[in-house]
C-alpha positions, 0 to 999 in steps of 0.5 A: 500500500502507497500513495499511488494505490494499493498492492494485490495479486489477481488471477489473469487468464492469457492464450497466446498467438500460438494458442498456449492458455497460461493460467496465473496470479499476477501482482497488480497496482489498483490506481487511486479511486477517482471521484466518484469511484471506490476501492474493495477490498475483494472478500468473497467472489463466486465461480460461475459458469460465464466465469470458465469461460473467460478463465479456459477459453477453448482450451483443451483441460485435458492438455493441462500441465501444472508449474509454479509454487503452490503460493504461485501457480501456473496452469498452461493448457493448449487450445485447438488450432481450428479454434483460434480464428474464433477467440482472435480478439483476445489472443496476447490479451492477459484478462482478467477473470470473476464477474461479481464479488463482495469486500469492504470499501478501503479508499473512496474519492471525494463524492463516495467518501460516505461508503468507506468502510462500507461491505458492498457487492459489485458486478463487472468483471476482475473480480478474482483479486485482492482489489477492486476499483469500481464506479459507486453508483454501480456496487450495491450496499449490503444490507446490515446482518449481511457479509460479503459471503452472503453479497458474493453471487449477488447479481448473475444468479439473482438477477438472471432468476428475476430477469427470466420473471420479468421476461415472461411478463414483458412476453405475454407468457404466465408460466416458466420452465427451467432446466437443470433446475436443482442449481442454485439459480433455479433454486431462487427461481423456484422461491421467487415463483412460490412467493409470487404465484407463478407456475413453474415446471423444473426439469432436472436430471436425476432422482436426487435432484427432485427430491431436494427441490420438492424438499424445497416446496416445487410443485411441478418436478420433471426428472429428463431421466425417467422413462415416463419424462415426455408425459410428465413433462407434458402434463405438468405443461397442461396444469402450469399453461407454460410456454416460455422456457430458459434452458440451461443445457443448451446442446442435445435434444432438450429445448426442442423436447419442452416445445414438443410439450409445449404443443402437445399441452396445447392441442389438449385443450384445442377446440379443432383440429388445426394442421398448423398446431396451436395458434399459442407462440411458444418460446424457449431460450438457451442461456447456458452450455452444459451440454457444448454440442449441437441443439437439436429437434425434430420440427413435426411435433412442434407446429408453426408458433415458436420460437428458439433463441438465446438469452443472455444476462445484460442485453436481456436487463437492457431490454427490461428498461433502467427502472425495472432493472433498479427494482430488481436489485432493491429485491435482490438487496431484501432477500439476499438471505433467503430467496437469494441465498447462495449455497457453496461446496467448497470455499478456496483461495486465488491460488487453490483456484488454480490447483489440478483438482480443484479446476477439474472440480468446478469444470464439472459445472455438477448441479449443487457444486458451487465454488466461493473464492476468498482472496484474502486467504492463503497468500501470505 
């Protein structure tokens, strides 16, 4: 710490021309906040699915060889040649990783003075590091009783849970589907439909994971794994009317599996007979890539109304509007400890983050392994 700004190691993620990703914790200076700007102290920032992609890129984990110290780290990986063209943009770039994060303000310029020594949360990017300077309006002041454990996955899984809500209003829609639904996204998402009476049908992948959510009060539960999956599915529709879906596998046969649902529900309470299906537009978003493969589906048993895209956090805010978007975090801000309480499996420093068993682990992207990174841990 000097008068120039304050000392720390973040974790950069680098490929370079010739295709070497090199993984590493990189001793950085965060300049002097401006004026309207703020220091945190990083204390708590999650590892969410977005963040593996920026940290690995296309890289080949099972290439991956391990060097440095067990205080320093080094991972390098090696990424297809067909791959390059597509990830130009940032080859020789060192980029920093970790989209949201909480810690406690330690500098402010002269109109944030009111939060130093404040626990806030912040969404932006760089957040796999020791500091962090960023705007004041855009940090989010955790509530009292709250720590910055509780504010560290504040905002993509809150406000991707919230945005899919909004968005079936904004649609005309008046019931979700969700996939791979016993995460901790869809964990929130099932409370915040419970709270505010919206049908929900939650398709998960295995037993286990139906019993958690119907532990959890979810009234409409699909196991993919079943045998009877296509009728259940089908009959949870025909009950909740949904016709609106986020899918989080993205590749395989499943969003096109919902929409077949979607209109075999539809043609249940059909009046007539209509060759073109039902006149009802059913949509379905992918928002993830748990499955990296193609999407695929058959094009008969859906009809004609429908509608395949994708969905993405910030865009889908933007097109929410600005004051939506503020309502959504005064929520948030409410019920950071109970609808949006995040549950973690393990909790690791910048430099575990980057040991072999554990980049194996949160690479896994298993349902209910959720990794929390304390940056203040473990680098003496």
């Amino acid at each position: 710490m000097d008068g120039n700004g304050l000392h720390g190691l973040e974790l950069r993620s680098r490929i370079s021309g010739d295709g070497v990703l090199e993984l590493s914790l990189q001793e950085t200076t965060v300049p002097e906040p401006a004026a309207d700007e703020i220091v945190v102290r990083v204390e708590a920032t999650p590892i969410n699915p977005s963040d593996i992609g920026v940290l690995l890129g296309p890289a080949a984990l099972d290439t991956a060889e391990f060097a440095g110290s067990a205080a320093r780290p080094v991972v390098r990986a090696q990424v297809p040649a067909a791959a390059l063209t597509a990830i130009a943009a940032r080859l020789d770039a060192s980029l920093p990783v970790g989209n949201e994060g909480a810690g406690t303000v330690v500098r402010a310029g002269a109109e944030a003075a009111h939060l130093l020594g404040q626990q806030v949360a912040v969404f932006g990017g760089a957040m796999w590091a020791q500091y962090r300077r960023a705007r004041a309006a855009e940090c989010l002041v955790l509530p009292a009783g709250t720590t910055p454990r509780d504010g560290a996955s504040w905002f993509v899984n809150p406000m991707t849970a919230l945005g899919f809500v909004e968005t079936m209003r904004q649609e005309g829609h008046t019931a979700l589907v969700h996939t791979a639904a016993a995460s901790n996204l869809g964990q929130m998402l099932n409370r915040i439909c419970l709270a505010d009476g919206i049908g929900l049908v939650n398709i998960v992948r295995s037993p286990r994971q139906a019993a958690l959510l119907r532990g959890h009060g979810a009234r409409h539960v699909v196991d993919s794994s079943a045998a009877d999956f296509t009728a259940a599915l089908t009959a949870a529709l025909a009950e909740t009317g949904a016709t609106l879906g986020f899918d989080a596998v993205g590749g395989g046969p499943l969003a096109g599996q919902i929409l077949a649902a979607m209109e075999a529900a539809a043609r249940q309470t059909a009046s007539a007979y209509n060759h073109y299906g039902s006149a009802r537009h059913k949509q379905v978003y992918l928002y993830g890539r748990l499955d990296t493969g193609p999407t695929t589906f058959e094009r008969a048993p859906i009809g004609f109304a429908w509608g395949l895209g994708g969905w993405l956090l910030m865009p889908g805010l933007k097109k929410l509007g600005a004051a939506t978007e503020a309502r959504l975090r005064t929520r948030v801000a409410a019920e950071l400890k109970s609808t949006f309480a995040s549950h973690y499996s393990a909790e690791i420093s910048l430099a575990e983050a980057l040991r072999p068993e554990v980049i194996r682990a949160y690479c896994r992207r298993a349902t209910g392994e959720k990794f929390l990174i304390l940056p203040q841990q473990g680098l003496g």
